[in-house]
VODOBA-279898 format. One line per 5 residues: number of its first residue (from 1); their letters; for each residue x, y, z of C-alpha. Coordinates in pm, 1 decimal. Layout:
% VODOBA-279898
NUM) a) X/Y/Z | ...
% end
This chain:
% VODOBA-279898
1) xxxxx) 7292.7/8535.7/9915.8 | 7266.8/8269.5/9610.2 | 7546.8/8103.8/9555.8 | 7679.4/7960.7/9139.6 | 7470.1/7670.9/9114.2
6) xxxxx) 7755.3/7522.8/8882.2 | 8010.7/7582.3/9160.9 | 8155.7/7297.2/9313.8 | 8145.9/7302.3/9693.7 | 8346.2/7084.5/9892.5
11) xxxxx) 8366.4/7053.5/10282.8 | 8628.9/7107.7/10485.6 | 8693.3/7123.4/10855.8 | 8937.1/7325.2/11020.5 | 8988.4/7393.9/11415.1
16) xxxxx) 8968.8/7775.2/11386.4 | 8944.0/7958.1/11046.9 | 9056.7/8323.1/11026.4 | 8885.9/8553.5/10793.4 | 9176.9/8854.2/10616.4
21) xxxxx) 9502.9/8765.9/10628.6 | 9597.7/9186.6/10683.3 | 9852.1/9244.6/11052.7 | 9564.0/9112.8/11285.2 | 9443.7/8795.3/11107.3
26) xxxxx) 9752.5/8704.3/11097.1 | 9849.6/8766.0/11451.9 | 9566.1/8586.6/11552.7 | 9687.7/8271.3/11348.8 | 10078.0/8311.4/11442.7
31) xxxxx) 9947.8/8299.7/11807.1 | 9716.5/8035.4/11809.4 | 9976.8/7815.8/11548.8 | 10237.1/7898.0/11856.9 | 10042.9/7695.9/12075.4
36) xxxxx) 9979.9/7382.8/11871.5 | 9663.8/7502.7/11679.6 | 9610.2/7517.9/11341.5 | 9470.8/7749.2/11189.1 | 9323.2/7839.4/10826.0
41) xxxxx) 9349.2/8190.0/10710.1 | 9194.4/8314.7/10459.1 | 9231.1/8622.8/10223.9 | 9105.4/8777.1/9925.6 | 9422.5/8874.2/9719.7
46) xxxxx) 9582.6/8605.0/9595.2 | 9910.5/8749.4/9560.4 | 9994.1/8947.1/9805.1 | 9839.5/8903.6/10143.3 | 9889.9/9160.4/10428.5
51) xxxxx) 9586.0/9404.1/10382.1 | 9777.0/9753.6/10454.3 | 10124.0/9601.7/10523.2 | 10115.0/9377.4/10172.5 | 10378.5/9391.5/9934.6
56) xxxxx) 10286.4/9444.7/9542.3 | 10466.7/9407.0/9214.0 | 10820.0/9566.4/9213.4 | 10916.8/9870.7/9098.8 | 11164.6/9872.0/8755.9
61) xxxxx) 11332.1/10171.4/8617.9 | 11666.8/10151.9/8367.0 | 11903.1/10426.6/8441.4 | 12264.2/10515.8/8263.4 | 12166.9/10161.5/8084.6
66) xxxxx) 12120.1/9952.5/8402.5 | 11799.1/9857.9/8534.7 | 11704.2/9848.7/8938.5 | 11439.5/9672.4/9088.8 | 11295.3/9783.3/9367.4
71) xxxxx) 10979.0/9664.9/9635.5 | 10685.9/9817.0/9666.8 | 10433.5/9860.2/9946.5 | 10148.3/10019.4/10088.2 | 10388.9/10253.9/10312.9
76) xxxxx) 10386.0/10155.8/10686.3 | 10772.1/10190.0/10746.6 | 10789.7/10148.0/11164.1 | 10674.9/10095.7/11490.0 | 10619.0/10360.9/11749.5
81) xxxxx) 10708.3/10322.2/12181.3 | 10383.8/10204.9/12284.6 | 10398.1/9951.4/12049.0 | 10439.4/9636.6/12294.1 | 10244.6/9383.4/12152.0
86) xxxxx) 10376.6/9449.0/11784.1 | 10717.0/9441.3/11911.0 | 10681.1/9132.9/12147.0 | 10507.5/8976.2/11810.3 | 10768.0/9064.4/11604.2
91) xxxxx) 11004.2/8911.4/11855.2 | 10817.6/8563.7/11927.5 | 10797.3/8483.9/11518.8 | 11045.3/8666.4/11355.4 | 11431.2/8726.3/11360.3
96) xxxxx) 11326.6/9111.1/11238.9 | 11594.9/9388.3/11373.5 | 11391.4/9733.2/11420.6 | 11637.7/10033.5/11368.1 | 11597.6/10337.0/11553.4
101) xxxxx) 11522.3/10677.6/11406.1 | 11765.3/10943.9/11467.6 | 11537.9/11203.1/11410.1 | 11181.7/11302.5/11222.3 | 11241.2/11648.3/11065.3
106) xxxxx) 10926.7/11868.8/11058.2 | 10896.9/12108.5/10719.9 | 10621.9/12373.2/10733.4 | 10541.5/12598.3/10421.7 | 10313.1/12895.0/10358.2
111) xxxxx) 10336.9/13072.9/10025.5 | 10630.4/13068.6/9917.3 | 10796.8/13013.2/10244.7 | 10919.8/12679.8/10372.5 | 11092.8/12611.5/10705.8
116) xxxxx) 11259.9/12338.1/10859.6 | 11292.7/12175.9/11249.6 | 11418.9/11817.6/11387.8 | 11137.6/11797.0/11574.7 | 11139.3/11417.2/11718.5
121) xxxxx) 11438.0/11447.5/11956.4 | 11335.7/11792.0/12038.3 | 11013.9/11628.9/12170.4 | 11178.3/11356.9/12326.8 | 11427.1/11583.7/12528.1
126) xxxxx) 11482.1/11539.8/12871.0 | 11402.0/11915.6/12978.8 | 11032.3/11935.8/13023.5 | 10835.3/11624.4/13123.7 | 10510.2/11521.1/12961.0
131) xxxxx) 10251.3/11661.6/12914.1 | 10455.2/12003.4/12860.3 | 10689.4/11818.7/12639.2 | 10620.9/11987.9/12311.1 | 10744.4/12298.4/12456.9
136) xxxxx) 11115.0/12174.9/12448.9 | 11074.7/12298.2/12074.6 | 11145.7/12631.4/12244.8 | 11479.7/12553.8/12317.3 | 11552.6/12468.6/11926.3
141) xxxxx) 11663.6/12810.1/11726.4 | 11459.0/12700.2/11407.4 | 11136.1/12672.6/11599.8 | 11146.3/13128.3/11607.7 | 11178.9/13067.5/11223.2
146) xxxxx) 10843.8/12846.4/11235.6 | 10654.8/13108.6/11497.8 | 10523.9/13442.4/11536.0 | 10548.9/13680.0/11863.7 | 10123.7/13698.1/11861.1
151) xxxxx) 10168.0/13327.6/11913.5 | 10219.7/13307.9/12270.5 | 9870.8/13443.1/12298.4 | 9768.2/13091.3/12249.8 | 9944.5/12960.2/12554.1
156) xxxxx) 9584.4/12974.1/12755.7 | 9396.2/12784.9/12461.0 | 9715.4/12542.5/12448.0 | 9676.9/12479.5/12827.0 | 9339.9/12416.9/12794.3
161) xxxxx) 9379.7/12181.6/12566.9 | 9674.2/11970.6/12704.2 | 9468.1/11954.8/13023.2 | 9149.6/11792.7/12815.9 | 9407.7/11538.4/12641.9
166) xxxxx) 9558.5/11421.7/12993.9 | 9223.1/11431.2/13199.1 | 8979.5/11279.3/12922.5 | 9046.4/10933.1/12815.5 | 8780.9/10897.8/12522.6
171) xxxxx) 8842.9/10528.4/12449.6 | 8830.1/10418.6/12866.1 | 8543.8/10610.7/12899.5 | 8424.5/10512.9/12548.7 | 8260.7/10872.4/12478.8
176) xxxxx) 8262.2/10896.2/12113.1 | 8088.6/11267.3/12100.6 | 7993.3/11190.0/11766.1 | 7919.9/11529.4/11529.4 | 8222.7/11720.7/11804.3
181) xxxxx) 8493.4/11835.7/11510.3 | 8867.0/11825.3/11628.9 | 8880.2/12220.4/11545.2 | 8726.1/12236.9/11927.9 | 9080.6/12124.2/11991.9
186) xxxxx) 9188.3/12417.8/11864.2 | 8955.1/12708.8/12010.8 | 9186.8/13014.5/12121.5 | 9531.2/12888.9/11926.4 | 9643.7/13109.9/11695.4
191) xxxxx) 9631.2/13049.6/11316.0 | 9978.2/12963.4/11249.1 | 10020.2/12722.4/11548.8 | 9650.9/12524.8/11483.0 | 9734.6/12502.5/11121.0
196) xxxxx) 10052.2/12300.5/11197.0 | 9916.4/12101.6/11443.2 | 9625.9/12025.9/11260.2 | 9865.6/11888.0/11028.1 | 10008.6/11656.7/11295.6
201) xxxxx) 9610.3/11535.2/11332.4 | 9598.7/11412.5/11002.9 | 9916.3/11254.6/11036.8 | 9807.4/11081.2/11337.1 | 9479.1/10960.4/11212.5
206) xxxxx) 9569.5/10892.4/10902.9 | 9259.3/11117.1/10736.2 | 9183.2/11470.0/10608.8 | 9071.0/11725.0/10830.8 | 8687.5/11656.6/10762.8
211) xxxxx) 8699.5/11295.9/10873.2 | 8900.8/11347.6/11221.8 | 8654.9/11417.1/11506.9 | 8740.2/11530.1/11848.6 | 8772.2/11225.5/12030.2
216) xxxxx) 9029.5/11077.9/11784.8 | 9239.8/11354.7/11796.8 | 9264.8/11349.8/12186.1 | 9257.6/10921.1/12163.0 | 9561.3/10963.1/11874.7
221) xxxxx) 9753.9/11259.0/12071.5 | 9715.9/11016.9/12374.3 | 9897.4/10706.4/12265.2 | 10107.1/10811.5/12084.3 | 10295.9/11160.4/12222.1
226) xxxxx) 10133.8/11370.5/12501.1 | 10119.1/11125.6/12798.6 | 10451.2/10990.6/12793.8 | 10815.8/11152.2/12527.1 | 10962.1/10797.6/12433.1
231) xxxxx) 10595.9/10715.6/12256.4 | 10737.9/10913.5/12022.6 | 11000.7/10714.0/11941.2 | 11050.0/10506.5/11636.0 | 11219.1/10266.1/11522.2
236) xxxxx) 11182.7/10135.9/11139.3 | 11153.9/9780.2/10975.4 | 11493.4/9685.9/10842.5 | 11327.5/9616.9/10468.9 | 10943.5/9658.9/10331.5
241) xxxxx) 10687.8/9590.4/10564.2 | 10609.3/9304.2/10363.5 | 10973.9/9113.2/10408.0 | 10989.4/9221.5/10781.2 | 10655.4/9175.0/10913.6
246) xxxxx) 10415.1/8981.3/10673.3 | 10660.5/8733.0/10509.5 | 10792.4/8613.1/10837.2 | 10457.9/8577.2/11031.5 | 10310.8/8376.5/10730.1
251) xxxxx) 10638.7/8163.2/10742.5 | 10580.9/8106.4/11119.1 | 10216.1/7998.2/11063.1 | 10326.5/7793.7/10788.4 | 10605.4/7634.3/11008.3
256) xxxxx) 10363.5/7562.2/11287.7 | 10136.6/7360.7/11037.2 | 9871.6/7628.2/10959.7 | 9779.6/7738.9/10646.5 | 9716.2/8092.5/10453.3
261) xxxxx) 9532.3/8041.7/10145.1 | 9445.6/8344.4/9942.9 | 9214.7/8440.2/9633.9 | 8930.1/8323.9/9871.8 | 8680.4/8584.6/9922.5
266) xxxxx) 8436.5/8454.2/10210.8 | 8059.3/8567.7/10136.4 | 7899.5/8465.7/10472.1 | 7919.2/8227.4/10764.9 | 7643.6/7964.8/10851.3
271) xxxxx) 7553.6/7788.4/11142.8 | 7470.2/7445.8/11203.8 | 7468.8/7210.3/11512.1 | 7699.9/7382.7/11662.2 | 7993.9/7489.4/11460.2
276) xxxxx) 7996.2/7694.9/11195.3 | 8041.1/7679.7/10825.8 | 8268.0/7941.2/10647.1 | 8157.0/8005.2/10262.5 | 8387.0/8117.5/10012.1
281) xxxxx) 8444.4/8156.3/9675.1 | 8792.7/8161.3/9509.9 | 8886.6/8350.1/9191.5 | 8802.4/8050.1/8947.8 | 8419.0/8045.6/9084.2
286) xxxxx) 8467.1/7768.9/9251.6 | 8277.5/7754.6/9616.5 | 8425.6/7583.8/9944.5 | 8281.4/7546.4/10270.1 | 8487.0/7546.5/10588.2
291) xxxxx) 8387.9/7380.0/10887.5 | 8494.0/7506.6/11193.7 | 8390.2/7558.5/11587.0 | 8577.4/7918.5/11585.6 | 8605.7/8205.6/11344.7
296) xxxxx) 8780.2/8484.2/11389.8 | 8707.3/8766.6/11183.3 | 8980.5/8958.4/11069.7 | 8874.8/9228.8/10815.5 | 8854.9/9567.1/10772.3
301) xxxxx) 8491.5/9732.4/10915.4 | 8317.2/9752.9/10608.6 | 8423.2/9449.6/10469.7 | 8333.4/9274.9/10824.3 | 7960.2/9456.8/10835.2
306) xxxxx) 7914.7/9350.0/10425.3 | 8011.6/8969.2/10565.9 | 7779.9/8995.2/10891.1 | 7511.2/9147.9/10671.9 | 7500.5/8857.6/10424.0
311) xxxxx) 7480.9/8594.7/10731.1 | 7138.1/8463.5/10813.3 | 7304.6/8384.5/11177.2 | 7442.0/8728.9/11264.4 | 7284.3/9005.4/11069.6
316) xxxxx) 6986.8/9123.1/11316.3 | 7225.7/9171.5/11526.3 | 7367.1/9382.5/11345.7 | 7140.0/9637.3/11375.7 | 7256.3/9876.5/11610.8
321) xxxxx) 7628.8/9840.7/11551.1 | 7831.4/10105.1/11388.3 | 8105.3/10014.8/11162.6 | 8337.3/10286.7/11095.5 | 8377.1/10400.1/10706.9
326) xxxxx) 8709.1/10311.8/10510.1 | 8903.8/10591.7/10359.4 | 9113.4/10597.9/10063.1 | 9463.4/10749.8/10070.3 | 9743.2/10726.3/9801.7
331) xxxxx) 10114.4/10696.0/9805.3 | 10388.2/10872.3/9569.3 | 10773.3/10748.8/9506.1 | 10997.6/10955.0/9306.8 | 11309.7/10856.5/9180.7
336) xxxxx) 11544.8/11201.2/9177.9 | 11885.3/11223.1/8959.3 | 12092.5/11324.2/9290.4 | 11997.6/11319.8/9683.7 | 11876.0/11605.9/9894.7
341) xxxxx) 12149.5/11668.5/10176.7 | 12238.0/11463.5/10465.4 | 11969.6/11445.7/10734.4 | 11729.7/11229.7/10890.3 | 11507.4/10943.2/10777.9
346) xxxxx) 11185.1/11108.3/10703.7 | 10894.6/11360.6/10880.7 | 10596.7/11578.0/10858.9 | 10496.0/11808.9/10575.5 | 10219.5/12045.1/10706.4
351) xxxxx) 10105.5/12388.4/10660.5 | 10084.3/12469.6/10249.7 | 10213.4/12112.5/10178.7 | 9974.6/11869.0/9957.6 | 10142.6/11563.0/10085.8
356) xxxxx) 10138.5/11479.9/10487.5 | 10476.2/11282.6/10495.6 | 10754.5/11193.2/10397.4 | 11047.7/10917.3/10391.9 | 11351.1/10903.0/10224.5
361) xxxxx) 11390.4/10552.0/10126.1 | 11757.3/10547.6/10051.7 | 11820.6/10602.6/10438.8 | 11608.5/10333.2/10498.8 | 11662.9/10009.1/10263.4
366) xxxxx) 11924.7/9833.4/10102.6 | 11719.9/9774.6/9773.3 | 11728.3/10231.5/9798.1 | 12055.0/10276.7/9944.7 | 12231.7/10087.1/9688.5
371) xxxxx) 12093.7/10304.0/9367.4 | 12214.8/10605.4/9612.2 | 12561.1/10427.5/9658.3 | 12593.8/10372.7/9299.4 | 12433.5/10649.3/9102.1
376) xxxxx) 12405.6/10947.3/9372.6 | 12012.8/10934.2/9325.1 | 11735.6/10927.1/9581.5 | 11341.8/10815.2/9612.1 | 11140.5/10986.6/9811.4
381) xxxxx) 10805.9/10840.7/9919.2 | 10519.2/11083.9/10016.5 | 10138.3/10997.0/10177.2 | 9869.8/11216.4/10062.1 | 9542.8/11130.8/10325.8
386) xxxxx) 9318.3/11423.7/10135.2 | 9128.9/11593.7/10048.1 | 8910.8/11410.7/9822.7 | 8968.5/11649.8/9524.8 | 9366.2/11626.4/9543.3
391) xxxxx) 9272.4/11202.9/9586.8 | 9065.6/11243.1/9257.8 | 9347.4/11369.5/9044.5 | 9488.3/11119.1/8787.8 | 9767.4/10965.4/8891.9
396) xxxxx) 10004.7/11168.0/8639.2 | 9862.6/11509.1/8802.7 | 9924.5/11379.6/9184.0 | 10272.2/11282.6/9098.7 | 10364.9/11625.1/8959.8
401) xxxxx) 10138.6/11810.0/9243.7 | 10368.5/11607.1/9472.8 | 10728.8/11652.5/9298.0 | 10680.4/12019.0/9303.3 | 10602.8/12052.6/9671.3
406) xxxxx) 10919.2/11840.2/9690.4 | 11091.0/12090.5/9486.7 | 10965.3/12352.4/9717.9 | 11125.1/12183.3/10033.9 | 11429.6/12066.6/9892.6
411) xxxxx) 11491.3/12331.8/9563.6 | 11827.3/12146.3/9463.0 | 11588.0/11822.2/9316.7 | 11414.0/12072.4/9085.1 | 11418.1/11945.4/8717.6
416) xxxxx) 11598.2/11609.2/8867.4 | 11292.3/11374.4/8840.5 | 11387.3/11037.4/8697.4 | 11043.5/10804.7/8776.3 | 10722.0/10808.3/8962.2
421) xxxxx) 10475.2/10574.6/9081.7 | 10169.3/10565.2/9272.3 | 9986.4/10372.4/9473.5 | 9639.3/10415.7/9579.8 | 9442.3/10258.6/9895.1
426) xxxxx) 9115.1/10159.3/9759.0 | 8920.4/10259.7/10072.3 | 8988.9/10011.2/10347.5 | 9164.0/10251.0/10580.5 | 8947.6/10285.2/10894.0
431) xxxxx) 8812.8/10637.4/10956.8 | 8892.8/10607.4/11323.9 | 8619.8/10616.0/11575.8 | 8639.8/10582.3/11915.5 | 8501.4/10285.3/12004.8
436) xxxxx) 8208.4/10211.4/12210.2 | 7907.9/9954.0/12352.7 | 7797.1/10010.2/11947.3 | 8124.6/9897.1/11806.4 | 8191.6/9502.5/11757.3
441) xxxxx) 8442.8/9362.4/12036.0 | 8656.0/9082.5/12018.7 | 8392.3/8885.1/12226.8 | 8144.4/8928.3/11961.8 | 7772.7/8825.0/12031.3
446) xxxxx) 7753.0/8499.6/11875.0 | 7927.4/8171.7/12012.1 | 8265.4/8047.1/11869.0 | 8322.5/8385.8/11671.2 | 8574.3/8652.4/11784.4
451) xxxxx) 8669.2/8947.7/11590.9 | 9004.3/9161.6/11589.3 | 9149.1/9462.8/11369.2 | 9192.8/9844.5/11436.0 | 8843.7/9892.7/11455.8
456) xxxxx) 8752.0/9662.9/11687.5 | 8649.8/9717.2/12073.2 | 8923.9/9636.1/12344.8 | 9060.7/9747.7/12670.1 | 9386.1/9878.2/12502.7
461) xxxxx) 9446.7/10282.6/12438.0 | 9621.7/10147.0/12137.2 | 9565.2/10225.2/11790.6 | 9667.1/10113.0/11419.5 | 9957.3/9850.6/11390.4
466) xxxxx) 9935.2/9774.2/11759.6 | 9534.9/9783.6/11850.2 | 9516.9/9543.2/11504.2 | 9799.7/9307.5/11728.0 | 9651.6/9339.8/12052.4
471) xxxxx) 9290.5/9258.4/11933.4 | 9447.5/8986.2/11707.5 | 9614.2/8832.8/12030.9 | 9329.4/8909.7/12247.8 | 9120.5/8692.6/11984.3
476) xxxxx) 9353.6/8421.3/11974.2 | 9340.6/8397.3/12350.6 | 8952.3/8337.1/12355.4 | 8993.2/8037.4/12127.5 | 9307.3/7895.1/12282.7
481) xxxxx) 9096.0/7941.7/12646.8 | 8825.9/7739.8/12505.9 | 9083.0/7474.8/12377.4 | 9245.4/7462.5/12711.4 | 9529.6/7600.7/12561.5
486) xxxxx) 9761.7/7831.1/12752.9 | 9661.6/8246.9/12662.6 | 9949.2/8468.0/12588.0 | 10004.7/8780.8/12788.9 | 9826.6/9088.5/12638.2
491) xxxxx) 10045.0/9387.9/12706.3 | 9964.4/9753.2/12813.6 | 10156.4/10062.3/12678.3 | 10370.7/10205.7/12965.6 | 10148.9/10421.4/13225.1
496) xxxxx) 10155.4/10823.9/13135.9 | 10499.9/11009.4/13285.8 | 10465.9/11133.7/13644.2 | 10336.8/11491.4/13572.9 | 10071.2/11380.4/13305.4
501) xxxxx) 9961.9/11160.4/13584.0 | 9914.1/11388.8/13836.5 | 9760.4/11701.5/13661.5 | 9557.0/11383.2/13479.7 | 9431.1/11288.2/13804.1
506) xxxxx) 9339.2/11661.7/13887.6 | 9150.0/11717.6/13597.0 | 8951.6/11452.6/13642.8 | 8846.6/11498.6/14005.7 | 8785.6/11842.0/13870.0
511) xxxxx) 8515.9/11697.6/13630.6 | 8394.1/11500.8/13951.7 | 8327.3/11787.9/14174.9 | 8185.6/12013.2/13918.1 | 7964.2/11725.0/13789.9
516) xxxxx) 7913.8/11830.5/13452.3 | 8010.9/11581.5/13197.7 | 8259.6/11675.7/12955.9 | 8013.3/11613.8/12661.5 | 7754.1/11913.8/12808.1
521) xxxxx) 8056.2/12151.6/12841.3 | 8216.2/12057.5/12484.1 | 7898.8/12061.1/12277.4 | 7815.2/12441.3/12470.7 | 8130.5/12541.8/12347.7
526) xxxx) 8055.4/12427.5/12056.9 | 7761.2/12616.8/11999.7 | 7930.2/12938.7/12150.3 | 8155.7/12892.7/11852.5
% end
């Protein structure tokens, strides 16, 4: 790749330079400035570093002649049970207070009929143990509202399928059973049921329907509900992601002498006697070089296969690797005249819904809660993952597609509207893959570089926020190893409940005995479908 031959380039030399400052460059760099090393991060956006977690310009609306100024953000609002390494992050660098949820409502509509359930401490109840947990929703009178009698015919299909989530682990065994859609998942539910829970699926990957396979659907419903009830839990940041989580880890880098510098796009990586040099350009043209014996790539996958691509030193071997494809998704707030009534913090919106989700932001921030306090309004914010025609709409069309499914679910906002926005992901979220032998680890194949993000290969059934910390500790660790620095522990998510366990444990002798590999028997029912 040619470089501006009227650029300036000057050398610098750094012990470790991180490449994307998004939640796992920088926990690489918080960790390794935690033990004494310093390390250079750097990003593209000059304003707001964080990747999927950054903050943005705020939000101004005048109202009843007084104007309120809220922040924005891309939308990640908590942190889930199995999230250890997050939350032992978040505890090592930051004086951030998670609050918990006290309950994620579920709202299902078809036609014109919409129906509500607190489904997260229904989940979470004590009654039925995992994996079974999901049918404490029995014992909840709005769940008859939300089902049919003809839908306890799919109690065999929903056995068989709670038996493949606890006896196939797709990322330990790192079967990917590419092509396999996630509507396998589904073969012998009835209509009504796999429509909602394909609506949890999207939720859980983040995606539309087309771009969830089989293996991320068991992988998501894994971590984060069917082994174990309390992975269910949440608890929320205390402000925007950006002033709870990104703020205060830059401030602890920054503390601990390392340095974030952003508006530097990095356009390859050379090698030379040893070490490696790190080539960037910054908004104004201007080209640097970075000397360093470690890099640590940080980035989302196709940013990270564009960067390996363009290097003379890594891209043959390249060749075989799979990088997953980013997705785009886009975010709604509305600003409503009055509030919807008392309830909980936010939840699902599946069936005829266009958005996925949903949280009420004046139950979660102070910035939100006092415009409710003062002027009886609300904001609502809503995440649309798909399809690619509703992502296609301008934004004026998605915000009134979106505030009259809102009107739908709650009818007393109709005609209340005060003030939209939206935000759109510009196709860096990771179309998640399981990942295997073809998928870049953290111990990539060249010397002195290590890689981390949600992508990225690691013994960890983690995913999202907390695979993007683990790998970005895990990284961290291999360069603070080599400087004969003391590691920092790499937690594991709490093992399944007892029952998971043991039927786990049967399923998978059962797959022993009859010694035909899960991948034979899924793709021939496949093909019988």
């Amino acid at each position: 790749m040619s470089e501006n031959t009227h650029s300036q380039e000057q050398d610098d030399l750094f012990p470790v330079v991180v490449i994307g400052a998004g939640l796992a460059g920088l926990a690489a760099a918080v960790h390794l400035a935690g033990r004494g090393v310093e390390p250079l991060v750097l990003d593209a956006d000059s304003l707001w570093p964080g990747g999927r977690l950054s903050g943005g310009k705020p939000d101004i609306i005048e109202h009843e002649g007084q104007e309120w100024t809220f922040r924005t953000e891309h939308s990640v609002h908590g942190v889930w049970g199995g999230y250890v390494n997050l939350r032992a992050t978040i505890e090592r660098f930051t004086d951030t207070k998670l609050q918990l949820s006290y309950g994620e409502d579920w709202v299902n509509r078809w036609g014109k009929h919409v129906r509500y359930m607190e489904a997260g401490n229904a989940v979470r109840s004590k009654y039925i143990p995992a994996p079974f947990h999901y049918l404490n929703l029995l014992f909840n009178p709005n769940i008859w509202a939300n089902i049919a009698p003809w839908d306890f015919l799919s109690l065999p299909g929903l056995l068989l399928s709670i038996m493949l989530t606890v006896g196939f682990d797709p990322i330990a065994e790192e079967r990917t059973l590419d092509g396999l859609p996630m509507s396998l998942f589904f073969r012998g539910w009835t209509p009504n049921l796999r429509a909602t829970f394909t609506g949890l699926a999207v939720n859980l990957l983040a995606a539309p329907v087309e771009d969830i396979d089989l293996t991320g659907l068991i992988a998501g419903l894994r971590f984060y509900t069917m082994l174990r009830r309390d992975a269910w839990q949440l608890h929320f940041f205390p402000a925007d992601s950006h002033t709870s989580l990104i703020q205060p880890l830059i401030d602890s880098i920054d503390a601990h002498d390392g340095y974030v510098m952003g508006g530097m796009t990095v356009t390859r990586l050379d090698r030379s006697e040893g070490s490696w040099q790190v080539v960037a350009t910054a908004g104004t043209g201007e080209v640097r070089r970075f000397h360093t014996r470690h890099v640590i790539i940080a980035t989302d996958a196709p940013g990270a296969e564009r960067l390996l691509a363009a290097s003379k030193a890594t891209a043959n071997d390249i060749d075989d690797m799979i990088f997953p494809r980013g997705l785009r998704n886009a975010v709604v707030h509305l600003w409503y005249k009055t509030a919807p009534p008392e309830g909980v913090m936010g939840g699902m919106l599946t069936g005829d819904f266009l958005p996925d989700n949903f949280f009420w932001l004046h139950r979660l921030y102070d910035d939100f809660r006092e415009w409710h306090e003062a002027t009886g309004g609300s904001a609502i914010e809503l995440h649309v993952y798909g399809p690619k025609d509703v992502l296609d709409l301008p934004d004026h069309n998605l915000m009134a597609a979106c505030a009259t499914d809102v009107a739908r679910a709650w009818p007393n906002l109709k005609g209340q509207i005060l003030h939209g926005t939206v935000r759109r992901n510009s196709g860096v979220q990771t179309r998640y893959r399981v990942p295997d032998a073809r998928t870049l680890a953290v111990e990539t194949p060249w010397e002195g570089v290590h890689a981390c993000g949600d992508w990225v290969r690691y013994n960890t059934p983690s995913l999202w926020m907390e695979h993007s910390t683990t790998t970005g500790i895990a990284a961290a660790n291999a360069v603070l190893s080599d400087l004969g620095r003391e590691p920092y522990p790499v937690l594991y998510p709490p093992e399944p409940e007892l029952l998971a366990r043991v039927l786990g444990s049967i399923v998978r002798l059962g797959r022993r005995v009859l010694g035909k590999p899960i991948t034979t028997a899924l793709r021939a029912v496949r093909r019988g479908g």
